[in-house]
C-alpha positions as CSV (number, residue, x, y, z in Angstrom):
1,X,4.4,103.5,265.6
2,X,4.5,101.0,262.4
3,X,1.3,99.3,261.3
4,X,2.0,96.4,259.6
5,X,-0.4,94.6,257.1
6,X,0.0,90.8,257.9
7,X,-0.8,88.9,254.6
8,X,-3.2,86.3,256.5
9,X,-4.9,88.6,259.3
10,X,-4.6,92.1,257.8
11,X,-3.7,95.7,259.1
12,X,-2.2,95.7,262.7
13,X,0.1,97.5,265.4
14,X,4.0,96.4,265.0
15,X,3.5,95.7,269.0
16,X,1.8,92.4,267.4
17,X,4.7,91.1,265.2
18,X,8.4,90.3,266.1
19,X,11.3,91.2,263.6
20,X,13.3,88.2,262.2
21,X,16.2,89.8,260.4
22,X,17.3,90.4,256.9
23,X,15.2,88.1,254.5
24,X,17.8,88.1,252.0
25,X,20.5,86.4,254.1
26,X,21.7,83.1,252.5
27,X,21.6,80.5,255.9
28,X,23.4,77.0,255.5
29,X,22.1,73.9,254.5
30,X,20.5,71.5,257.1
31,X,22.4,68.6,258.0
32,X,25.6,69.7,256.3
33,X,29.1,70.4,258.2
34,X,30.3,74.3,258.4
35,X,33.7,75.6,259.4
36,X,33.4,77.5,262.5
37,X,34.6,80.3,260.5
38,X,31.6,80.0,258.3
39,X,29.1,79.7,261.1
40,X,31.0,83.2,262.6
41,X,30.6,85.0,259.4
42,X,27.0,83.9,259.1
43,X,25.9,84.9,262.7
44,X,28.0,88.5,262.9
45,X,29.2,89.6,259.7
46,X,26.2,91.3,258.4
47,X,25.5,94.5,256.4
48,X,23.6,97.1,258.3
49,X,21.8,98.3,255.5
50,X,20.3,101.2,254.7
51,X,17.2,102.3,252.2
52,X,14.8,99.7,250.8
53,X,15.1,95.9,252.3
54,X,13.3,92.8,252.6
55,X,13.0,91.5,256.0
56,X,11.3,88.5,257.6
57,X,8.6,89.5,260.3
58,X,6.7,87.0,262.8
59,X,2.8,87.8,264.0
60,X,3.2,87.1,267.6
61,X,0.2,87.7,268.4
62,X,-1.8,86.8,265.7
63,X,-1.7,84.2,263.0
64,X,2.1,83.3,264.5
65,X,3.0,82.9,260.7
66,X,5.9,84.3,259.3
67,X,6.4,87.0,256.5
68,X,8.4,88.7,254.8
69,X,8.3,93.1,254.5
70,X,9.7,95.3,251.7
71,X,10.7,98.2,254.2
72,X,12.8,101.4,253.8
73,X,15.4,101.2,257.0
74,X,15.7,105.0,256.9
75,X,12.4,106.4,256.5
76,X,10.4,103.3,258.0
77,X,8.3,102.9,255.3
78,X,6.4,99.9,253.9
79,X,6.1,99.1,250.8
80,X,4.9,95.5,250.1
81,X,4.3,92.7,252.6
82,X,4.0,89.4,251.2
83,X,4.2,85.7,252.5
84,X,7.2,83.8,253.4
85,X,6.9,81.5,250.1
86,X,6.5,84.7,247.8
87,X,8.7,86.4,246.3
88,X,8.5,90.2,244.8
């Protein structure tokens, strides 16, 4: 089991928190029109990748903020957990 250090509440069980996907994806702009092509490539052409990664993370049952984590895919490991405005 991961613990997870949430950077408002502290150290806690990863049953608390919900993954939110790769932190590093670029998304599209609000209010601006995207090919269907665009939106496809967006939603199911990603990278599964492997080693070190920042991801975002939501404390469900805490603080209900989101974060982001510096994790290693293979090992599990965490390395840094910082706020969703930071950056490393």
């Amino acid at each position: 089991m991961l613990h997870i250090k949430c950077p408002h509440c502290g150290m806690r069980s990863q049953n608390e928190f919900a993954y939110g996907g790769d932190a590093s994806v670029k998304r599209p702009e609000l209010n601006k029109e995207i090919s269907d092509l665009e939106w496809d490539n967006f939603v199911y052409l990603r990278k599964s990748l492997r080693g070190k990664h920042l991801e975002l993370w939501q404390h469900i049952s805490g603080c209900r903020q989101w974060f982001k984590v510096q994790r290693d895919t293979a090992t599990h490991e965490i390395f840094k957990t910082l706020k969703a405005n930071e950056d490393i």
